[in-house]
N, C-alpha and C positions, 0 to 999 in steps of 0.2 A: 655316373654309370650305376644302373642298377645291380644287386648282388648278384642276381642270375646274370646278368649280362657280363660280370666280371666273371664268373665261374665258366661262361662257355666262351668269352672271348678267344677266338685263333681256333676255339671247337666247332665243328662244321657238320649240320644237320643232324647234332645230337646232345645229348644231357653229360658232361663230363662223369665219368666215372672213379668213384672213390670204392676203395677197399680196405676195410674194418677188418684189422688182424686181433680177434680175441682167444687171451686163451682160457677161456673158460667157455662151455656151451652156457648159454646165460637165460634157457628154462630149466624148471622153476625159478622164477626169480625171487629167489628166497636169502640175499643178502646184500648188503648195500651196493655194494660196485656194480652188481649186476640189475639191480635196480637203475640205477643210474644210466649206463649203459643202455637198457632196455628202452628205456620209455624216451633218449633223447633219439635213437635211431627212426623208434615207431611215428615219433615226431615229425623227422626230417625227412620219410619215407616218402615220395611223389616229388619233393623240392628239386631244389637246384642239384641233385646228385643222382645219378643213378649208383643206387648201394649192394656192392658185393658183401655180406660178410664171411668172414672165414673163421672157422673156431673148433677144436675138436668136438665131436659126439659120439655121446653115450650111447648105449644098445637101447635106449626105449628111445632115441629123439625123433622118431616117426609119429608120436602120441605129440609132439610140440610142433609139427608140423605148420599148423594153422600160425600160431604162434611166430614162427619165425618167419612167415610169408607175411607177416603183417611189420616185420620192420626192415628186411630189406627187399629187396628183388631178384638174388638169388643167395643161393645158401650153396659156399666151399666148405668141402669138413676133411676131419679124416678121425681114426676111431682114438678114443679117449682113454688115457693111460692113468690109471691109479697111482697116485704118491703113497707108499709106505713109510712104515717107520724105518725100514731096515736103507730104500734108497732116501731119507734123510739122514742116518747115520754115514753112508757110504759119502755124501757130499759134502761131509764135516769140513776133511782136510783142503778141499779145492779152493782155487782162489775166487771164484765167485760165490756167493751168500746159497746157502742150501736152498732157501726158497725160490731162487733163479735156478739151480741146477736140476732141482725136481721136475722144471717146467720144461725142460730141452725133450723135442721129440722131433726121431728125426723124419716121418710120418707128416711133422707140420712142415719144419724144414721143405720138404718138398714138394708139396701140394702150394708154399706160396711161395716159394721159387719158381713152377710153372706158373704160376697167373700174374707175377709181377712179369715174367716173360712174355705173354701171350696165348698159352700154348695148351688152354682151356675152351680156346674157341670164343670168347671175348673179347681180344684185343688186350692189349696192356693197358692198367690203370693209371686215370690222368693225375690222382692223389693218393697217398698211402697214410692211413690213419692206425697208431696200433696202440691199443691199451692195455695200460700199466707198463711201465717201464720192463718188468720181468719177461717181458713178449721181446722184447729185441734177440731174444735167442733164439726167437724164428727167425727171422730177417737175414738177408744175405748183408757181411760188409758194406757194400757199397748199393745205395737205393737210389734207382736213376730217378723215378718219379718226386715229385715233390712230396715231403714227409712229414707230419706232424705225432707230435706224440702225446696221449689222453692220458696223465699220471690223475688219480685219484686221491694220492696221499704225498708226503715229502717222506719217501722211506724211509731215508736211515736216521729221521727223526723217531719214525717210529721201534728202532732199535736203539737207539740213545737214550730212551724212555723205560724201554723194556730194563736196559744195560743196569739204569737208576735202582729198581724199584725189585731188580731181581733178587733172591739169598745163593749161598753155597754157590753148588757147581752150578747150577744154571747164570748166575751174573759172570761169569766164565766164558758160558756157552754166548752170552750175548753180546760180552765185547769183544770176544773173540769175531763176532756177524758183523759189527758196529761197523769196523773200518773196512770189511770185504764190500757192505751195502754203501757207503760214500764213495769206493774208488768207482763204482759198478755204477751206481746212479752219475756221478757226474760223469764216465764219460758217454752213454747212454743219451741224455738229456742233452747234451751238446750236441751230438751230430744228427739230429731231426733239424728241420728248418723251421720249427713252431714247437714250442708245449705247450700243451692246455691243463691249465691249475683250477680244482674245482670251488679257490673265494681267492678276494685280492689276496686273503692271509700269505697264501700257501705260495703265491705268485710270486710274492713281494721274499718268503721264503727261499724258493729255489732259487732266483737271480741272484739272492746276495751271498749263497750258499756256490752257485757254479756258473755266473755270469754268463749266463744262455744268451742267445741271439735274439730269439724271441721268444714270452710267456706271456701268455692274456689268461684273463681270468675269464672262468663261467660261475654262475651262481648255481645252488643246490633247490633242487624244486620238488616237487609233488603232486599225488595225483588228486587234485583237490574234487576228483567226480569222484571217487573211488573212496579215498577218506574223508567220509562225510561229518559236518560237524552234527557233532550234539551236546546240550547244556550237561556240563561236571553233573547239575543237578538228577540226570537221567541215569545213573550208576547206580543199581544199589544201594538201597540205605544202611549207611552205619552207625551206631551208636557211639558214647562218647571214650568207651574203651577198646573202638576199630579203625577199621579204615582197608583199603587194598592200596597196594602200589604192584606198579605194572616194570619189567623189566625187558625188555626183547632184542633181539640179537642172538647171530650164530655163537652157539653155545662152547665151541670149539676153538674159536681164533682166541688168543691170547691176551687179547685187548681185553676182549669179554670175561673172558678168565678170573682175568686181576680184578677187574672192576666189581666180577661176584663175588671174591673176596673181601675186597671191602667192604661192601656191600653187610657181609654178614658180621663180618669182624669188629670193623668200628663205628658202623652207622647203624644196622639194626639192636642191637642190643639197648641203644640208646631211645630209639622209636617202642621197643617191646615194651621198657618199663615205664613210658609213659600213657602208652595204650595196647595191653596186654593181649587183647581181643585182634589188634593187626593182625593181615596176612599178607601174603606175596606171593605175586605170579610170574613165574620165571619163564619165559616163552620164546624157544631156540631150538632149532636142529642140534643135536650131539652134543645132549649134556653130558658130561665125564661123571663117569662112575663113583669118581670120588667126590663129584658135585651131592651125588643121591645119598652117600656115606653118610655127610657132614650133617645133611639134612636131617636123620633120621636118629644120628647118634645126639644131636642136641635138640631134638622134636621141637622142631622150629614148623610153625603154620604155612610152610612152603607148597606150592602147588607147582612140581619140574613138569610142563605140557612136552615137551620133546617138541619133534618138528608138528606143525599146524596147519593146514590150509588156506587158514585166514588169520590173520593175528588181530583182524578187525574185532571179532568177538571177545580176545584178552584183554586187549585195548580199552573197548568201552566197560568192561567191569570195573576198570580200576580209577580211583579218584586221584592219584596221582602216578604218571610217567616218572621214572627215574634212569640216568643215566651216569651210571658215579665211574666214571672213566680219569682212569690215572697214566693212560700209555695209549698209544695211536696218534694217525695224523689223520689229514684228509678231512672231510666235515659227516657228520652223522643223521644217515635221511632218517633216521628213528625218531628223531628231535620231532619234523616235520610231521610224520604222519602223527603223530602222538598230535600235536599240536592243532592240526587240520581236524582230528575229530573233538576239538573241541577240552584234551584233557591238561592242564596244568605238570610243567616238567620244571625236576629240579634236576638240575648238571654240574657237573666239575667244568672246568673252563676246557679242557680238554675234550668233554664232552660235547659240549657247542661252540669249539673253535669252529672260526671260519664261516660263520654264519650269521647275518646282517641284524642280530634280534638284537634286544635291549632287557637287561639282565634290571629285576623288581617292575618291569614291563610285558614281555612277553613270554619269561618264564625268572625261576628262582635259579642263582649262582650262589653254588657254596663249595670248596675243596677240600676242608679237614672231615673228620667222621664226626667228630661232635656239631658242625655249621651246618653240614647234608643233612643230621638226622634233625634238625631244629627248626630247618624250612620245610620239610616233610611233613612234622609236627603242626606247623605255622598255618600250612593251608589244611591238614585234614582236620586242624579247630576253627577255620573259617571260611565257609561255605560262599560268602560272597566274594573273596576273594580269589576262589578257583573260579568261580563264576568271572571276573572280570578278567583275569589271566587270560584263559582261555577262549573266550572272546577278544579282546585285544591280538591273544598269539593267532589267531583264524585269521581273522581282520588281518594282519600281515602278511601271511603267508597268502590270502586273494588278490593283495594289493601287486607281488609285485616275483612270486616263486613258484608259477604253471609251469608243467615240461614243455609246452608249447613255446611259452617266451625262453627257456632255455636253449630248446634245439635251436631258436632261429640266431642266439650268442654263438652255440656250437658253430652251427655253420658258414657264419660272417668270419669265424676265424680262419676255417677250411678254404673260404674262398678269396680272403687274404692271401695262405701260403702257396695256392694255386697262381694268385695273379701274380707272388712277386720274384716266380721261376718262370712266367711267362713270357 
């Protein structure tokens, strides 16, 4: 039986209907999840589903219009609630992880409690799809329809991580989350009748972690129209005392954070005195203030872009991608686009977990500060070597990581947990 035929078997003169519960509006699509998210929807758009999404929105999402009629077929919202510092604080004490407590609205509450009902003038949905685990706090108890759930990351690894690598009161604050995000994620992850893991990593991850029922993996893809390649060679010339490296990422999530600090702390210092003339492009929505401090009080050749348009144009300046991640899970589409336009990346393992490359093949692995700053060094002394890098990492990513071959994983797995409530 073909996949459309298993998706509408027992459905009768119509396209089954799935409902994407997000809770992020996911334009601009200016950071990884929602990346991800985006382009597998835009994907599956006309296929075997007809696609409600549901998501909060912002006061300007009438400018995203076009946008969002391009990945599903209609758009549920309701208006979108700013997270503060002060209701972070207030969520401290709860027995769910504050990042879950921030996202409770009870505005979403009810807007997908009538359309799992019906009571939108659609019919009730024959699939219920909700991404990231912290969206179960929309969701009513008991979900009649068949349920899958789209985790992007293994959370409370990425608070295990945090826990590690934190000082003072903050490593306080974060095992204090550690065991609220474990009790929270596994029982979450269990009562969906699918999750979806974005590499086997993470799949292989969660079962051993909370022996789900079912986890299938999808792989991490890219817009290989959009980031287009071009020769390392095409960058800017630098002499033998330069070079750029490119950094990108929301400059605000905490993953990011640490990995700037390392960044400056034990890897650049290392790079500056080998080649003095280096610079760095840091390119991120909400660089922290003390990001700019640091910069200026040790007049380090840093260039903070804040948020960008395109990061395509920070991208091809720089002769080398760097990704020096110490904390996160989930797999990193930054690796990808970097790579799809042709530039050589060095990563922590952390940094390209989860992701099918081959480390002195498609890009450089290193984890201390002195290994990071040494392959950094490594490629911007040898030009044919970014040159084959980068070629090689393109060549990869054509061979076998389009969003197009993604959605069509996505949705083989959608119509798996449809057919096996059927």
């Amino acid at each position: 039986m073909q996949m459309a035929d298993a998706v509408n078997a027992g459905i009768q003169g119509r396209r089954a209907t799935l409902l994407f519960v997000s809770g992020r509006f996911l334009f601009p699509t200016n950071e990884g999840g929602k990346i991800r998210t985006a382009n597998i929807l835009r994907q599956m758009k006309g296929g075997a589903f007809e696609i409600v999404l549901a998501s909060p929105a912002p006061a300007d999402a009438a400018k995203f219009a076009d946008d969002t009629n391009a990945i599903c077929d209609r758009f549920l919202s309701w208006p979108e609630q700013p997270t503060t510092q002060l209701s972070r604080l207030l969520a401290l004490p709860l027995s769910i992880p504050v990042s879950v407590a921030t996202d409770r609205s009870q505005a979403g509450l009810a807007a997908i409690a009538a359309e799992l009902a019906g009571r939108n003038g659609g019919g009730k949905p024959d699939i219920v799809v909700v991404d990231f685990p912290h969206m179960d706090v929309l969701m009513p108890r008991r979900i009649d329809a068949p349920s899958v759930m789209f985790t992007h990351n293994v959370e409370a690894e990425i608070f295990e991580r945090h826990a590690r690598v934190a000082t003072g009161l903050w490593r306080l604050v974060w095992r204090n989350q550690v065991g609220k995000m474990q009790r929270f994620e596994a029982d979450v992850l269990r009562r969906y009748d699918s999750v979806i893991a974005v590499s086997t990593r993470d799949a292989v991850a969660l079962n051993k972690r909370y022996a789900l029922k079912v986890v299938e993996p999808i792989e991490t893809g890219v817009d290989l129209e959009f980031f287009t390649y071009s020769a390392p060679s095409t960058a800017p010339e630098f002499g033998p005392d330069g070079g750029t490296i490119v950094f990108t990422g929301v400059m605000d999530s905490p993953a990011n954070i640490d990995g700037i600090d390392f960044l400056m702390n034990e890897i650049w210092p290392i790079v500056a005195r080998a080649r003095p003339k280096a610079r760095a492009l840091i390119v991120g929505r909400n660089p922290q203030k003390s990001l700019y401090a640091a910069v200026q009080e040790r007049g380090l050749p840093w260039t903070i872009t804040g948020s960008v348009d395109d990061i395509r144009t920070y991208v091809g300046q720089g002769h080398v991608s760097v990704i020096p991640l110490r904390v996160g899970s989930g797999t990193r589409i930054k690796a990808f686009e970097a790579m799809a336009m042709g530039r050589p990346v060095v990563a922590t393992r952390v940094g390209i977990e989860g992701l099918d490359i081959d480390p002195g093949t498609h890009f450089l692995a290193a984890d201390s500060g002195p290994d990071f700053a040494q392959a950094i060094l490594r490629l911007l002394d040898d030009a044919a070597l970014r040159e084959t890098i980068g070629q090689a990492a393109r060549a990869r990513l054509e061979e076998r990581f389009s969003w197009a071959h993604i959605a069509r994983q996505f949705e083989a797995i959608c119509a798996r947990a449809l057919a096996a409530r059927g």
